[in-house]
FIKOLZA-1660 file (N, C-alpha, C; in steps of 0.1 Angstrom, whole numbers, plus 5000, padded with zeros to 4 digits):
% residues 116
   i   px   py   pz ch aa at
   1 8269 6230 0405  A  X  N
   1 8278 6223 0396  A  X CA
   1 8280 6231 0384  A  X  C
   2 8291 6229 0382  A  X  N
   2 8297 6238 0367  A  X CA
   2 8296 6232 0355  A  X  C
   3 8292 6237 0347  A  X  N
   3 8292 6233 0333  A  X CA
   3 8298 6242 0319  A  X  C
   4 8306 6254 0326  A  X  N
   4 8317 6260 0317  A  X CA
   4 8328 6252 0314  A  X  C
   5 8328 6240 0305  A  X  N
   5 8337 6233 0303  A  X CA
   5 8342 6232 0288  A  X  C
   6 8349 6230 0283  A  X  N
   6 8350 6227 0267  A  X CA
   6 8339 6218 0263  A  X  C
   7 8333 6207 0273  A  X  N
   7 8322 6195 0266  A  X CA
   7 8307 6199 0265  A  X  C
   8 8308 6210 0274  A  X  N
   8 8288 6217 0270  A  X CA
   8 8284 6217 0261  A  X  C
   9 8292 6219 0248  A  X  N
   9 8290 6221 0234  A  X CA
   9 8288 6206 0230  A  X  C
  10 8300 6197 0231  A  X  N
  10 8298 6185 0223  A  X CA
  10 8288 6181 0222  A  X  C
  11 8287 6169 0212  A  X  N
  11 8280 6160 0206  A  X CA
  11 8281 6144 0210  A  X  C
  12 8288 6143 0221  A  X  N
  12 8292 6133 0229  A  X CA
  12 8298 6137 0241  A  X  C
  13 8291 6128 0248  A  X  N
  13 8298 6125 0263  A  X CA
  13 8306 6126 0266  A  X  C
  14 8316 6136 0279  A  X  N
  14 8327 6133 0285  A  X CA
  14 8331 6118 0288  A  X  C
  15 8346 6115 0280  A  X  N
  15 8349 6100 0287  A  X CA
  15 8360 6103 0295  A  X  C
  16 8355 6097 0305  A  X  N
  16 8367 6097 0314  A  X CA
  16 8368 6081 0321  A  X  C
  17 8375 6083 0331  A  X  N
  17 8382 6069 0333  A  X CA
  17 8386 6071 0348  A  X  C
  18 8386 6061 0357  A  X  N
  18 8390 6064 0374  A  X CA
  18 8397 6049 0370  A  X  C
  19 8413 6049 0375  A  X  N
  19 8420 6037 0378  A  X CA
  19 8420 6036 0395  A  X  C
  20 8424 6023 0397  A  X  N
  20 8430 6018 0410  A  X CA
  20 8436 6006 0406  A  X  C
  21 8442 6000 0414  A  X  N
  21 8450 5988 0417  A  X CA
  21 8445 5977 0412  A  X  C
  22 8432 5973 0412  A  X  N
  22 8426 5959 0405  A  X CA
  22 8407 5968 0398  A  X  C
  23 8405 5978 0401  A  X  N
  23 8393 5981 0392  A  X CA
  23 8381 5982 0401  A  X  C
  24 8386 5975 0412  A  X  N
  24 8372 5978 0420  A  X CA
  24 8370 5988 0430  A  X  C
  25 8374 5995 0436  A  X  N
  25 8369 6003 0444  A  X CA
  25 8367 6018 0429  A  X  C
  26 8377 6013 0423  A  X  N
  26 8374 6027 0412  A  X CA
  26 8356 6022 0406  A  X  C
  27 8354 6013 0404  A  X  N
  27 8337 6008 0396  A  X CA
  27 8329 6014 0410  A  X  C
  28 8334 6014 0419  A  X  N
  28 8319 6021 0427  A  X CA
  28 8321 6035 0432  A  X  C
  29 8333 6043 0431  A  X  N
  29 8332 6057 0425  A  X CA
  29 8331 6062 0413  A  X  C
  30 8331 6052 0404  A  X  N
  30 8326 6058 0389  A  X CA
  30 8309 6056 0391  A  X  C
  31 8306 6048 0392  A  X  N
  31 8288 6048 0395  A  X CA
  31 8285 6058 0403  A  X  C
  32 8291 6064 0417  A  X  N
  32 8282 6075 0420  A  X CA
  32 8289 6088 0413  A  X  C
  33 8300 6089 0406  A  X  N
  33 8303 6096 0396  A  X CA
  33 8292 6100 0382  A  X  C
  34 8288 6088 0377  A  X  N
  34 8276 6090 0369  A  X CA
  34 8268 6093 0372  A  X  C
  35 8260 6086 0382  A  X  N
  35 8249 6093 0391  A  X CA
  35 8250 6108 0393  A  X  C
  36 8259 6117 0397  A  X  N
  36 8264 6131 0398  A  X CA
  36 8261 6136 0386  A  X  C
  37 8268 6129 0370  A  X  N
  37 8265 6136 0361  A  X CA
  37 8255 6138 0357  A  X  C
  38 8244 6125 0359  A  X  N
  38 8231 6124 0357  A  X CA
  38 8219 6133 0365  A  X  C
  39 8221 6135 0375  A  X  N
  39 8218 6147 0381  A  X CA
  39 8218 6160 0376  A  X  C
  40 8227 6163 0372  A  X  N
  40 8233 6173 0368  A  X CA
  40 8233 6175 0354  A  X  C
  41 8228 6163 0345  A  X  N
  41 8224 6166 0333  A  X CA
  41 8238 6169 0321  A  X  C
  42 8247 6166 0328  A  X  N
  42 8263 6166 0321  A  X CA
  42 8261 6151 0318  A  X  C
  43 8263 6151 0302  A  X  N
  43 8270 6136 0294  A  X CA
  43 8282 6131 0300  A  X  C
  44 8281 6119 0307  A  X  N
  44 8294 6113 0308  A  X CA
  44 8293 6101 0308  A  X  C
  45 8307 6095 0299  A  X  N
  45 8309 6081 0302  A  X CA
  45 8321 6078 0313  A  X  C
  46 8320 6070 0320  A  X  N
  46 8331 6069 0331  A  X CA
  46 8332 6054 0331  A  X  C
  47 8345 6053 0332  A  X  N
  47 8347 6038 0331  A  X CA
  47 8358 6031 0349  A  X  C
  48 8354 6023 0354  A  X  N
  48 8368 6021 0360  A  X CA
  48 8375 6011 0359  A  X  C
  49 8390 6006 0358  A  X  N
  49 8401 6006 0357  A  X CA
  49 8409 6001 0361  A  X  C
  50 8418 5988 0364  A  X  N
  50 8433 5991 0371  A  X CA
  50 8442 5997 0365  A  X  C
  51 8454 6003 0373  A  X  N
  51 8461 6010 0360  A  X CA
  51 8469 6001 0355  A  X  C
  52 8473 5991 0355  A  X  N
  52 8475 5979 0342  A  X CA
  52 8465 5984 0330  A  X  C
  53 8456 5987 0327  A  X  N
  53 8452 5993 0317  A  X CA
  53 8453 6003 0310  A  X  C
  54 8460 6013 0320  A  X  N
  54 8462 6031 0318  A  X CA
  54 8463 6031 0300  A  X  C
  55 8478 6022 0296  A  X  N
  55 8482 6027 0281  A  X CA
  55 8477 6022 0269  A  X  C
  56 8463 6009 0273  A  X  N
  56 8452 6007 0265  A  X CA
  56 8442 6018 0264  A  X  C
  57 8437 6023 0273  A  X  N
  57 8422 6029 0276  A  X CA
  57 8428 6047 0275  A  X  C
  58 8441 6048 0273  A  X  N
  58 8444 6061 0275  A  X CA
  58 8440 6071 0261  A  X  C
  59 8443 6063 0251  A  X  N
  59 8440 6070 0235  A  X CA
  59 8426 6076 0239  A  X  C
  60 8415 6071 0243  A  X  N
  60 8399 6069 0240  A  X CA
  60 8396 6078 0250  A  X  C
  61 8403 6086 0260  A  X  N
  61 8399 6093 0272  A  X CA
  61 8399 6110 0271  A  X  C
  62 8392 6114 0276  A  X  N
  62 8391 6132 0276  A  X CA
  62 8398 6137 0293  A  X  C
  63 8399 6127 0299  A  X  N
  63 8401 6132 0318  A  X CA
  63 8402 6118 0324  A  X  C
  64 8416 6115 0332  A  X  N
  64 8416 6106 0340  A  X CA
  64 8420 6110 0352  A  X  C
  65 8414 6097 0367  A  X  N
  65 8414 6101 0376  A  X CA
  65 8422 6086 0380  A  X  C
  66 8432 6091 0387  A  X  N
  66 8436 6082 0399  A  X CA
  66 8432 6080 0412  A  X  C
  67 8427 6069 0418  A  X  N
  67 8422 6073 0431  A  X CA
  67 8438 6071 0442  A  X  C
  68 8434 6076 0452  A  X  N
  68 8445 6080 0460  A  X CA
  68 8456 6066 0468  A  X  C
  69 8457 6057 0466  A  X  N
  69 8461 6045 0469  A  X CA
  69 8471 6041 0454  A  X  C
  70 8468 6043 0446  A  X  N
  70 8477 6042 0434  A  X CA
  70 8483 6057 0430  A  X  C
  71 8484 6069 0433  A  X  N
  71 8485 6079 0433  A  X CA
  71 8503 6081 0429  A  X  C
  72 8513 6071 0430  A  X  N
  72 8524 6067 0429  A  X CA
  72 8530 6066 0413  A  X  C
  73 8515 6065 0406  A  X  N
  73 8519 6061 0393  A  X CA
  73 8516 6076 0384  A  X  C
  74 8512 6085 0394  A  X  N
  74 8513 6099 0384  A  X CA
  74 8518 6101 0377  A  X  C
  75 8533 6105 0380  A  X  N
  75 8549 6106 0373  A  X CA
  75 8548 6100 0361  A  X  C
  76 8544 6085 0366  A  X  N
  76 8548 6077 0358  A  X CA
  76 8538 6078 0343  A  X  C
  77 8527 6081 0346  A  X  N
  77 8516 6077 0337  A  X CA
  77 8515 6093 0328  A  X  C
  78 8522 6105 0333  A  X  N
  78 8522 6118 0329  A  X CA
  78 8526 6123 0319  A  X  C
  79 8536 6114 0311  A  X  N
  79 8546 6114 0299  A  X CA
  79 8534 6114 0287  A  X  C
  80 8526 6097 0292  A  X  N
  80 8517 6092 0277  A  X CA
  80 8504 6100 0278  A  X  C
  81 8499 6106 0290  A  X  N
  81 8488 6118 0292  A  X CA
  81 8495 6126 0283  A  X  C
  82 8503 6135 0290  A  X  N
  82 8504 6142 0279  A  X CA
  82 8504 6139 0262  A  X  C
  83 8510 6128 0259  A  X  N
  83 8513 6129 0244  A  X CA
  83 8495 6132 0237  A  X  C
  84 8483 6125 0244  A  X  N
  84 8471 6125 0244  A  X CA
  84 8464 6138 0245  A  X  C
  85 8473 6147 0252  A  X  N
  85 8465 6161 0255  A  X CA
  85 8453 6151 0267  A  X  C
  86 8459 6145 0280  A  X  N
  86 8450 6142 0287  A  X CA
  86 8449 6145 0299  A  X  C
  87 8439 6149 0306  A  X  N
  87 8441 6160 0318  A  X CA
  87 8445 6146 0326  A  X  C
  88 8450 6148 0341  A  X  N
  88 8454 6135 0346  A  X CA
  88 8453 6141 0361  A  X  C
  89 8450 6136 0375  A  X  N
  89 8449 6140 0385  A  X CA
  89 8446 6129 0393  A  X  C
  90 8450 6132 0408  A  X  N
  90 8446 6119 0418  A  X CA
  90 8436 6123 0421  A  X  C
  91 8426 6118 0428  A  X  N
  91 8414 6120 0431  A  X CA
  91 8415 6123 0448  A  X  C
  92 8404 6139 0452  A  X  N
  92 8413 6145 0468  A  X CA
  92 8409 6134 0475  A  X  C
  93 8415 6130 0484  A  X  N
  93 8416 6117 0495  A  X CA
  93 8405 6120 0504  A  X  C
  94 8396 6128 0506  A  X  N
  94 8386 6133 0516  A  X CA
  94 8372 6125 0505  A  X  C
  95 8373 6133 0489  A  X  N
  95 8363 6130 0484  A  X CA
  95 8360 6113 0480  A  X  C
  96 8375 6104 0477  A  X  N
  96 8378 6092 0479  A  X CA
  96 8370 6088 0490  A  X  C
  97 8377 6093 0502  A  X  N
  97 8371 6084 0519  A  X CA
  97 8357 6083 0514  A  X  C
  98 8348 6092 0514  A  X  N
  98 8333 6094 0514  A  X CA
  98 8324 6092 0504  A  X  C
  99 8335 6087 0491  A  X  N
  99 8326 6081 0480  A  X CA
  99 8318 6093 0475  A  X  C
 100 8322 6104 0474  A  X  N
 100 8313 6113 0472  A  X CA
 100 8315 6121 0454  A  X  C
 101 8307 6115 0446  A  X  N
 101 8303 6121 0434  A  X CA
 101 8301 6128 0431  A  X  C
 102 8295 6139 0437  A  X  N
 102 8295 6151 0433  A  X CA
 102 8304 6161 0432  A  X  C
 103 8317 6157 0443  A  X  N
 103 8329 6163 0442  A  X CA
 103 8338 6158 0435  A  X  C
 104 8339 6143 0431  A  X  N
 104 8348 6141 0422  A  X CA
 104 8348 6150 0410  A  X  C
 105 8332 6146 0404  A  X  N
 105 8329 6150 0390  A  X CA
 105 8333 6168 0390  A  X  C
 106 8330 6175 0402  A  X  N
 106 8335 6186 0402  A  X CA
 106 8347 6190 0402  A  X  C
 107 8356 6183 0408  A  X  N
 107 8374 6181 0406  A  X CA
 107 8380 6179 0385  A  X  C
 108 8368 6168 0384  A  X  N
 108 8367 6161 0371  A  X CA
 108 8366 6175 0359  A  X  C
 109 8352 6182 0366  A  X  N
 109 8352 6191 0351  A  X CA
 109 8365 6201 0357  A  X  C
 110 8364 6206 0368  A  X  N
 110 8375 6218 0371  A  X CA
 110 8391 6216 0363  A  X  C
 111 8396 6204 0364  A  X  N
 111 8403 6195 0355  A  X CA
 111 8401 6197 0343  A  X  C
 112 8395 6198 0333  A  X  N
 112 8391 6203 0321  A  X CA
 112 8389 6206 0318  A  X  C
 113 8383 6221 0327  A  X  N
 113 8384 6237 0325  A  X CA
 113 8397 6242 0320  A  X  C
 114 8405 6233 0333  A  X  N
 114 8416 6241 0335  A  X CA
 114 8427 6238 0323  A  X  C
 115 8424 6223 0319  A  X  N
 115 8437 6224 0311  A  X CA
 115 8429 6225 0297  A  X  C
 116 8417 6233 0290  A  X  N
 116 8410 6233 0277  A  X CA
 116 8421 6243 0271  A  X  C
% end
């Protein structure tokens, strides 16, 4: 796992955020999400979401993730990311199926590598 990120340095935890359609399937890839960072000894706070929330919770965020079932709202949600400087991405549909943390959070920092 990588940790060449802009947040190695901080003084606080990466926030990031996983939406979906009503909040729940995102709350149990954000938990094995933390779990991953915990592991791995990367600060993170992860929150999950419906995106009826996106243009509340967007100010407070460093990295958001769409999971792949609401993935429609990119476009849409890409305008007020950017005004934020906020990295924004769907989450890959393989690592979705499998619930798999360790590749999200890896998608997650690669994400804000890329756009630091």
């Amino acid at each position: 796992m990588e940790r060449g990120n802009r947040f190695t340095a901080m003084d606080r935890p990466i926030r990031a955020a996983i939406l979906c359609t009503m909040g729940t399937t995102s709350r149990c890839l954000a938990e094995k999400i933390q779990t991953a960072a915990g592991a791995h000894g990367i600060p993170l706070q992860i929150s999950a979401a419906s995106v009826a929330e996106f243009e509340e919770i967007a100010p407070e965020l460093d990295v958001l993730l769409l999971e792949p079932q609401v993935r429609h709202h990119q476009k849409s949600f890409a305008k007020t990311a950017a005004l934020y400087g906020l990295p924004l991405a769907v989450v890959e549909p393989r690592a979705f199926a499998t619930m798999n943390g360790d590749r999200v959070l890896q998608q997650m920092l690669d994400l804000l590598k890329r756009d630091a």
